[in-house]
N, C-alpha and C positions, 0 to 999 in steps of 0.2 A: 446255497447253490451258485457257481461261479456263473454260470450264461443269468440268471435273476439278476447277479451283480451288475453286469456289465448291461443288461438292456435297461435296468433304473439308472445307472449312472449315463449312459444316452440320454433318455428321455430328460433327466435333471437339466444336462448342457442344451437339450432342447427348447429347453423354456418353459415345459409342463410345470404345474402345480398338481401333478396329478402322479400319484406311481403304480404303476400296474399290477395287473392282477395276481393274486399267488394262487395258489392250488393246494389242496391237502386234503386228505381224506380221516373223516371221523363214521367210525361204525362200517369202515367198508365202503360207505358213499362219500364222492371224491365233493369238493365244497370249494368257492368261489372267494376269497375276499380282497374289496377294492380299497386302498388305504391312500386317500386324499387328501395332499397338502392343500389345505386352507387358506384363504388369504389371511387369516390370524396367524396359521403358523408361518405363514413369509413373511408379515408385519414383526412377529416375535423374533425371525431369524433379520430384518433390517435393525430391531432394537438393537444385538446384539452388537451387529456390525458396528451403529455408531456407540457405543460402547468402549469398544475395542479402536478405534480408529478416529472417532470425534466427529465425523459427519454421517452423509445419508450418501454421500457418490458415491457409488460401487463401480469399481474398472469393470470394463467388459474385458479387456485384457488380462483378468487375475482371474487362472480356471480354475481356483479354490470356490472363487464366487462367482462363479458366472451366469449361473441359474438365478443367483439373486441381482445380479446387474440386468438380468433379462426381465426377471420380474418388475424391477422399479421400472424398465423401459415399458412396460407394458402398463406401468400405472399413469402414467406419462403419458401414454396412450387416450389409455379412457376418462382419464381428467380433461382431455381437450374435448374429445369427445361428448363428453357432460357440459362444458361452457357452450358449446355450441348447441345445445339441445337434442344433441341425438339419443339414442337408444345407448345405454353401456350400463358395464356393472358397476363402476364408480359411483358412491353417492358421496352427499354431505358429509357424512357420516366419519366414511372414510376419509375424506380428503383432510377432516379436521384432524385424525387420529396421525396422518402424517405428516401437516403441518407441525404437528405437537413434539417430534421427532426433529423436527427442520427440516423436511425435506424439501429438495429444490427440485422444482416445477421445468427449471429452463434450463436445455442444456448446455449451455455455455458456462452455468453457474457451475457445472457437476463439471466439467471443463476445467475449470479454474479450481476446481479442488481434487481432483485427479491428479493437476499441476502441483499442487500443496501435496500431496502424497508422495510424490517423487522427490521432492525436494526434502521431505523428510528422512527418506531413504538416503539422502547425499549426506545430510547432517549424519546420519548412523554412522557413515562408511567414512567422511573425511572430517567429523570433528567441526565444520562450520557448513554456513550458507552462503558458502565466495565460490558459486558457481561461474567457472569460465564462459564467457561471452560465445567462443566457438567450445563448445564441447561433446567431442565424438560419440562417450555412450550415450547420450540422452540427449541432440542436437539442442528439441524443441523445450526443454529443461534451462540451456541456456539461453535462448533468445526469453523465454517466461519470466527468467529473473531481472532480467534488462528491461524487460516492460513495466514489471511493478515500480523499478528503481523512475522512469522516466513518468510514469503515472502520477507515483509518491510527487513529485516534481513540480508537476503540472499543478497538484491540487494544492501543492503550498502557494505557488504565485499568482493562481488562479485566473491562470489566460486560456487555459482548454478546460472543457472537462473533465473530469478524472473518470475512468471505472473501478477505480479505489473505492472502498466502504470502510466505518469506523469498523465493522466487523472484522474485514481482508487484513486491514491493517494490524489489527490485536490479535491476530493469527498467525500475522506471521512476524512480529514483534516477538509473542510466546515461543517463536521458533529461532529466535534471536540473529532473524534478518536484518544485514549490512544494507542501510538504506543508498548511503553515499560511500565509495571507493576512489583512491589515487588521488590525484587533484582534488576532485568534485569533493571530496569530505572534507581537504582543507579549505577549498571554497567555502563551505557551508559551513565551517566551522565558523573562519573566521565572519560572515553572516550572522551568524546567530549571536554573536560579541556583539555585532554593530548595531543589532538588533536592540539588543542589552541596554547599550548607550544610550540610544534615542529615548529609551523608555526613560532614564534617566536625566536627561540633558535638553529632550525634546527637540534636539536636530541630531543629522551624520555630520556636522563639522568637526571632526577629529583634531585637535591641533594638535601641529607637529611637534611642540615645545613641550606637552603635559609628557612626562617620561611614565607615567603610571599608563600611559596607551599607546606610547611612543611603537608598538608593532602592529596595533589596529589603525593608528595614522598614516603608518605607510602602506597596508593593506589598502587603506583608504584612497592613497594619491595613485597608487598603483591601477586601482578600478579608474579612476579619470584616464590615464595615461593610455592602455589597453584599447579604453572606450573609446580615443578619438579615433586610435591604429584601424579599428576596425571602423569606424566609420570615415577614415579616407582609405577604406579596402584593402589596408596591409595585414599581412597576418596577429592573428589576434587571438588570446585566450577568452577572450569577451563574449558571450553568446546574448541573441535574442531574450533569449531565458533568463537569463543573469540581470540583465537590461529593465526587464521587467519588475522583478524581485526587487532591485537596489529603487527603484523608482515607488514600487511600492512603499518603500520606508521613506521616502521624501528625499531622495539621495540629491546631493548638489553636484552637477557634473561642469560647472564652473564654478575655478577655484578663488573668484572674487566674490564670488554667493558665499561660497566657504569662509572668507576670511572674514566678512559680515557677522557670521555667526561666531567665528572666536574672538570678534571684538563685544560682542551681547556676553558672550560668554566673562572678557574682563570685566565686561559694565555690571554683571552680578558679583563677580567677585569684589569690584568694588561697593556695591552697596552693601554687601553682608559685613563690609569690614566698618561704614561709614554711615551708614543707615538710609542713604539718600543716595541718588542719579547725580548731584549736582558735580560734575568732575570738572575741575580746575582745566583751562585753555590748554595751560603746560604746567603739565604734573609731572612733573621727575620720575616718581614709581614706572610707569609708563608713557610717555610723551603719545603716542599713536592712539593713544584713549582716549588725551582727553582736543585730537586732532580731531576722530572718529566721532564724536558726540558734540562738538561742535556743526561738522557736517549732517550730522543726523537732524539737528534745528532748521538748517539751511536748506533743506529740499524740501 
């Protein structure tokens, strides 16, 4: 019956869990039945959803599922309703069963994965997740991706908070999210080198001379150079951020700290060659070593 059809599919976008009554007659007498979606069959129809899609945020915006975005809104509802003590049909029970699910409680959560939805949709349609900064069909799509990017950011140098989780970030890793773009990746690239070093070497003193890092060295002088620009207020590639990060690693932004260290740096290579510190006043190999380890006795 088309008018049956259209008054359940009303009531559906309504938000009921409920479909209305049918009529039919058996034996000549006309007969009643009320056929009640459940919260088991909405729970059964949320399994599916995340199933299909990998979470529990259902768009209100998707009128395929709207009925079940209105339903989670309403369990959302009476979950508050329950922590406060009120009267609802929310129990225990329930809440564990969508927990079990992952369901998220806050909507900023379902927010942020609404976000991850669309962004999936970009990946379909262009092949990556290098969503433009300004971008006309889905505005709020591209400012979303700029946040993760300056978020990610934040929780590597850790001078702000992040609203990053190990979760957000392996989600949207799986989705083979561009953390860093333009510049900023070869920033970070070369970071992550210097990073390397230290781990290595136990300073950022990059010397100019070793040719095996002879482009991390200049990355290197280059970060001092930058750093002063912008700290006598001339334009500057240098940010607060980057400031942080490099300082986090012990960065020496004076290049006579530096040179300390690739003079430690000859004083090991002389001892792995000699077995001892004891370097000669004036060593020919080096004159400035064994200048440098003289001075080092003297202070």
């Amino acid at each position: 019956d088309i008018m049956l059809s259209q008054k359940v599919s009303k009531l559906i976008h309504a938000g009921t869990t409920e479909l209305p009554a049918t009529s039919e007659k058996t034996n000549g007498v006309k007969t009643t039945k009320v056929k009640p979606m459940t919260w088991s069959d909405m729970f059964e129809e949320l399994k599916k959803y995340k199933e299909t899609h990998g979470n529990c945020a259902v768009p209100v915006k998707c009128p395929s599922h709207k009925h079940l975005a209105l339903w989670v809104q309403k369990q959302r509802r009476q979950y508050r309703e329950m922590k406060k003590g009120r009267s609802t049909q929310m129990t225990a029970e329930r809440s564990d069963l969508l927990n079990g699910l992952g369901f998220v409680w806050k909507v900023y959560e379902d927010n942020w994965h609404e976000m991850l939805d669309d962004l999936r949709k970009y990946k379909e349609r262009h092949g990556d997740c290098l969503v433009p900064q300004v971008y006309a069909p889905n505005p709020p799509l591209g400012r979303w991706v700029q946040t993760q990017r300056i978020a990610y950011k934040h929780m590597l140098n850790g001078r702000k908070r992040s609203s990053l989780t190990k979760e957000r970030i392996f989600l949207l890793n799986k989705l083979g999210f561009v953390w860093f773009v333009g510049c900023d990746a070869q920033w970070f690239n070369m970071f992550e080198e210097l990073k390397k070093y230290k781990e290595i070497h136990g300073h950022c003193s990059v010397p100019a001379r070793c040719s095996s890092n002879k482009r991390l060295a200049n990355w290197v002088s280059k970060q001092r150079q930058v750093y002063y620009d912008m700290k006598e207020g001339r334009s500057s590639i240098m940010t607060a951020e980057r400031v942080d990060m490099l300082n986090s690693l012990g960065f020496t932004w004076k290049l006579r700290e530096g040179n300390w260290h690739k003079m430690l740096d000859d004083l090991k290579e002389y001892k792995e060659r000699h077995g001892d510190c004891l370097v000669p006043q004036t060593y020919a190999p080096n004159p400035a070593l064994g200048h440098w380890v003289k001075l080092q006795r003297e202070v």
